[in-house]
C-alpha positions as CSV (number, residue, x, y, z in Angstrom):
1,X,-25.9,56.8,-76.1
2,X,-25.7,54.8,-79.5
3,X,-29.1,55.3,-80.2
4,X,-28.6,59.4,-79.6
5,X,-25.1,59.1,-81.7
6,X,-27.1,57.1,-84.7
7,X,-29.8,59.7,-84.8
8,X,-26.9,62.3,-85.3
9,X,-25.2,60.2,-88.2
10,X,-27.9,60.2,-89.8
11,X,-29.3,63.1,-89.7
12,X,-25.8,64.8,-90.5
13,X,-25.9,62.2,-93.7
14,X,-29.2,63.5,-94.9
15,X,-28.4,66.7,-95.0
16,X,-24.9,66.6,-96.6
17,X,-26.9,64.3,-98.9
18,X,-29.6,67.3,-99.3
19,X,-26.7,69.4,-100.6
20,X,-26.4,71.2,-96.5
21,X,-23.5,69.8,-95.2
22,X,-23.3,71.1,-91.5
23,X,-19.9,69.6,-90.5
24,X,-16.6,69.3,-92.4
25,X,-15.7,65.8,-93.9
26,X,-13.0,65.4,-91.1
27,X,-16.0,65.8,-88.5
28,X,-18.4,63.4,-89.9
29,X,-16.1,60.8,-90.6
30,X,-15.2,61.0,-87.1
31,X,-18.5,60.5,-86.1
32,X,-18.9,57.5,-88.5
33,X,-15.8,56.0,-87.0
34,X,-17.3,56.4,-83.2
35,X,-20.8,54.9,-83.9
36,X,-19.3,51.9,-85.9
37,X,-17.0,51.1,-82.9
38,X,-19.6,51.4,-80.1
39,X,-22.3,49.7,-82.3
40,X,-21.2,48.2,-85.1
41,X,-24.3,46.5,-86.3
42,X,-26.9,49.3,-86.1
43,X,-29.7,50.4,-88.6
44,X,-27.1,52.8,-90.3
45,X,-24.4,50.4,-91.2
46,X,-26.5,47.8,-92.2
47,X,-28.6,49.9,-94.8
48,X,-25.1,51.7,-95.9
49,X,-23.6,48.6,-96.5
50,X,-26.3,47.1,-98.6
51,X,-25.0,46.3,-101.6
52,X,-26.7,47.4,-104.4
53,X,-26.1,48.3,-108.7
54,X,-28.5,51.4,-109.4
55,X,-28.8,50.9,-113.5
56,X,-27.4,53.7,-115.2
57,X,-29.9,56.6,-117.0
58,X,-29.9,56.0,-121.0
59,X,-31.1,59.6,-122.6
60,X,-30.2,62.1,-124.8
61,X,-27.9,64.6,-123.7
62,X,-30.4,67.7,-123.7
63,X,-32.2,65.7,-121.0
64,X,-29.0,65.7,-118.8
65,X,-28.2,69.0,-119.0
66,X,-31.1,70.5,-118.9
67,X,-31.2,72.0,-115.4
68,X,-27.4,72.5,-114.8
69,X,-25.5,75.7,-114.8
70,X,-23.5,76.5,-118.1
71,X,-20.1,76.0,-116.2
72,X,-21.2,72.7,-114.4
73,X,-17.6,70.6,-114.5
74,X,-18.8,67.8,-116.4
75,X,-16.4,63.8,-117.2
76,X,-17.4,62.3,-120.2
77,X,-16.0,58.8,-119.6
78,X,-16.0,55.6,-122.5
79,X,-19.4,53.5,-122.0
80,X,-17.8,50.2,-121.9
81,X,-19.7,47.2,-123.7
82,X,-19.4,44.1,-121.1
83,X,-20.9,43.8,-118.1
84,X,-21.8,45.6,-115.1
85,X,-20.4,44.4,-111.3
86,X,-20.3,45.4,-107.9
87,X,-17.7,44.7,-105.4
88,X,-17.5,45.3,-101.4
89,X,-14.8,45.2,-99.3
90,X,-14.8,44.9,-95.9
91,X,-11.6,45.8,-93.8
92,X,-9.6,45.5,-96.7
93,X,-10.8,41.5,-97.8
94,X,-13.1,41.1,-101.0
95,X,-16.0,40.1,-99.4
96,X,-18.6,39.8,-102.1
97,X,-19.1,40.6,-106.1
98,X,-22.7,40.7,-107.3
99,X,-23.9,41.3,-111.3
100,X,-26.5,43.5,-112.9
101,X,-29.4,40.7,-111.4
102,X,-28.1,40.9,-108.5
103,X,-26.9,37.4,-108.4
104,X,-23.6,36.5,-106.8
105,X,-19.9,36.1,-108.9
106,X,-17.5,36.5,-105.9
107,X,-16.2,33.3,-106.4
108,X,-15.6,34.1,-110.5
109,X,-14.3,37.7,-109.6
110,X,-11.5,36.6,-107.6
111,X,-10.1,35.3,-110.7
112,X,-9.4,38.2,-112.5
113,X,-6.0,39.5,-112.3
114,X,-6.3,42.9,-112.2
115,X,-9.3,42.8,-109.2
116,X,-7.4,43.0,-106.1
117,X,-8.4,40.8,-103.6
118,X,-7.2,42.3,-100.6
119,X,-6.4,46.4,-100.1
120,X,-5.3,48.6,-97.5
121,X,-8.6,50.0,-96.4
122,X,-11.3,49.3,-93.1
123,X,-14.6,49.6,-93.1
124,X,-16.4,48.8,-95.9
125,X,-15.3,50.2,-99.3
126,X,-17.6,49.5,-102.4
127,X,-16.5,49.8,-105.7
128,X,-18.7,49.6,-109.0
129,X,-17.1,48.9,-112.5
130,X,-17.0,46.8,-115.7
131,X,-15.9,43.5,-116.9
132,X,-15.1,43.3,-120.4
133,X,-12.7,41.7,-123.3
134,X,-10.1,44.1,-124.3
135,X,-9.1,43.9,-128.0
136,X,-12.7,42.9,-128.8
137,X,-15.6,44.3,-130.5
138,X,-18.1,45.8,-128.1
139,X,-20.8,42.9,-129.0
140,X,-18.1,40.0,-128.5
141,X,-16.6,41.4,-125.4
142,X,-20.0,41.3,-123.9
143,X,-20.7,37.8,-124.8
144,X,-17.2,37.1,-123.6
145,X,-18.0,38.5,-120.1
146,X,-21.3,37.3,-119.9
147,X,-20.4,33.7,-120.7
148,X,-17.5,33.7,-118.3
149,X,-19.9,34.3,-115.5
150,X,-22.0,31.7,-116.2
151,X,-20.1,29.3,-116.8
152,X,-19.1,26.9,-114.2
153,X,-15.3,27.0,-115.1
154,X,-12.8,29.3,-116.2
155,X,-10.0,31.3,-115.3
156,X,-10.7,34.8,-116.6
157,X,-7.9,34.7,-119.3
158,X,-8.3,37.8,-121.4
159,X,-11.1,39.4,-119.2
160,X,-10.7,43.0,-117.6
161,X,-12.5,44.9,-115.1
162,X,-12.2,48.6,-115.3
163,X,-13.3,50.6,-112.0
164,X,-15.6,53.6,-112.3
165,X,-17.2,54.7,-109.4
166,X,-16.9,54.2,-105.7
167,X,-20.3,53.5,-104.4
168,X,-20.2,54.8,-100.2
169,X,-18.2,57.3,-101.4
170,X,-17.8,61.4,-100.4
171,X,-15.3,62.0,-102.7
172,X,-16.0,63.9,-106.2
173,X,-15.6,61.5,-109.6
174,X,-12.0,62.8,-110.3
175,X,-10.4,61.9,-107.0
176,X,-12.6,58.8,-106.5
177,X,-11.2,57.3,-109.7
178,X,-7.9,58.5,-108.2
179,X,-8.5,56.9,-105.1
180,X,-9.4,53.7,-107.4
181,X,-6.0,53.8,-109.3
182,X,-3.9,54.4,-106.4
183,X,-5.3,51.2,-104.5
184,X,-4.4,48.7,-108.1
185,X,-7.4,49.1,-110.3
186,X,-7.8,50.1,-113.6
187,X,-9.5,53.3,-114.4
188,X,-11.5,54.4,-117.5
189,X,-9.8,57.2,-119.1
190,X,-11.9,60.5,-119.6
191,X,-12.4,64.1,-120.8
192,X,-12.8,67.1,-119.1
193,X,-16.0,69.5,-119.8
194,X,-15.6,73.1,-118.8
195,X,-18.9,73.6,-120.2
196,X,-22.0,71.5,-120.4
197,X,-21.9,72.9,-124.8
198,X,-18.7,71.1,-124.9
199,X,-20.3,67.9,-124.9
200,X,-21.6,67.5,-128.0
201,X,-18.2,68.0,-129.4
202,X,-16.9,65.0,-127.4
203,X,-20.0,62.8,-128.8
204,X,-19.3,63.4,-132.2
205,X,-15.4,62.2,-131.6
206,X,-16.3,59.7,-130.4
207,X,-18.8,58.8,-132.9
208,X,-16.3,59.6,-135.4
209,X,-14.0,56.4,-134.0
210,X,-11.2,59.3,-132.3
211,X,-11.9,59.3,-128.4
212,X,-11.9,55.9,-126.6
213,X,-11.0,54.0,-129.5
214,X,-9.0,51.6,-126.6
215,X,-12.1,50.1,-125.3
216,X,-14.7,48.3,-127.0
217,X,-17.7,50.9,-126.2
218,X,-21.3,51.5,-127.5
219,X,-21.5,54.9,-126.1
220,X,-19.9,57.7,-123.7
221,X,-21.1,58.2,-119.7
222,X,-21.5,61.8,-119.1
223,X,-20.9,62.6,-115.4
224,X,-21.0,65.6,-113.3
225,X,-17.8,66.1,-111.4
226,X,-18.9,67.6,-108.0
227,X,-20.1,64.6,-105.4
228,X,-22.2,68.0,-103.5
229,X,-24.0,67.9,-107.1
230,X,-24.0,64.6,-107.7
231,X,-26.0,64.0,-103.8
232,X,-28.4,66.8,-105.2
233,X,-29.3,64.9,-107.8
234,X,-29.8,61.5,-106.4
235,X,-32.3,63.4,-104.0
236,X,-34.3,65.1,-106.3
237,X,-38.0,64.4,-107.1
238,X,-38.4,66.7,-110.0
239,X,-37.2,65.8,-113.7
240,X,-33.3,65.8,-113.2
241,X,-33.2,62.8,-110.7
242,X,-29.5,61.4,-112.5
243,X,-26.0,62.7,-112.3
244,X,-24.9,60.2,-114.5
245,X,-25.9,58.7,-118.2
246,X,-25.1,56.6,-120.7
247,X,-25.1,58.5,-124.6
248,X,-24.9,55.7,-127.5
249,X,-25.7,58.0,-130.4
């Protein structure tokens, strides 16, 4: 019967992940929720709960938009100069914090303040983000971050960590960093794009020292709202394989 139910997961997963969802959210999350209590440890789970920090795309902007509608709702969000971590949660506890190589910080993380250690939430809940220096130059508040990891003590005075992006997520990049804020993290603000031409207008603000000025950034992130387009994106073999990437001039 578990085997049967897996098969279903996973095949309902592909295809929502193809861009052809078959069943509502509601009904797949269901589903989820069965095969996790009848077999919690299956093939699924463990693959889904891998935890992982996919680099981010570093391009010009014609390469990202090339291939998306003209009315494509587009976040342009502050590329923050620190560096990159990975949290997981699992039924609510911090469980584990990993860096860019992969190695493990969990026992650092827990120090900063505005990382919540424990939230409201089952199952596993993966969150990806930045830590960084506020009030710092982009260079310094990368060396800050950097040396705070490896060094072997230190309470994380002075060290942020903004959330960006939850990584088993469904939801779109709006409500995900909605979802983020509501359970105590901080949230990178953004802009909204209408249209992909509007882009270029936010790149030269911000270029111009008048969007983001806030956070010590050496770039913008320009993301496509929808999570259908985002999945679309992540499956695709052709030339627009990214729904996210990082613009520094």
């Amino acid at each position: 019967m578990s085997s049967y139910l897996e098969e279903r997961v996973k095949w309902y997963d592909e295809n929502y992940r193809s861009g052809n969802a078959l069943i509502t959210d509601k009904q797949f999350d269901q589903l989820e929720k069965n095969l996790l209590r009848v077999n919690p440890n299956c093939d699924y789970f463990i693959a889904k709960n891998n935890l992982i920090l996919p680099s981010l795309p570093k391009d010009q902007i014609e390469e990202f938009i090339e291939g998306l509608l003209p009315d494509t709702k587009i976040l342009i969000e502050p590329k923050i100069d620190g560096c990159a971590i990975a949290l997981q949660y699992r039924n609510g506890n911090l469980e584990k914090a990993i860096s860019r190589k992969g190695l493990d910080v969990t026992s650092k993380i827990a120090k900063i303040q505005d990382i919540p250690n424990q939230l409201p939430i089952q199952g596993i809940f993966q969150v990806r983000g930045e830590l960084y220096a506020p009030n710092r130059a982009p260079n310094f508040s990368q060396r800050i971050a950097s040396g705070f990891l490896r060094a072997r003590e230190g309470s994380g005075e002075g060290i942020s960590f903004c959330g960006f992006q939850i990584l088993n997520s469904r939801l779109n990049q709006h409500e995900a960093k909605k979802h983020l804020k509501k359970h105590g993290f901080s949230t990178p603000k953004d802009v909204y794009c209408n249209f992909t031409s509007q882009i270029q207008i936010f790149r030269k603000q911000w270029l111009n020292k008048k969007l983001f000025t806030e956070y010590p950034t050496d770039g913008i992130v320009v993301k496509i709202n929808s999570r259908k387009l985002q999945l679309i994106r992540e499956k695709s073999y052709g030339s627009y394989g990214f729904w996210q990437m990082a613009i520094k001039f």
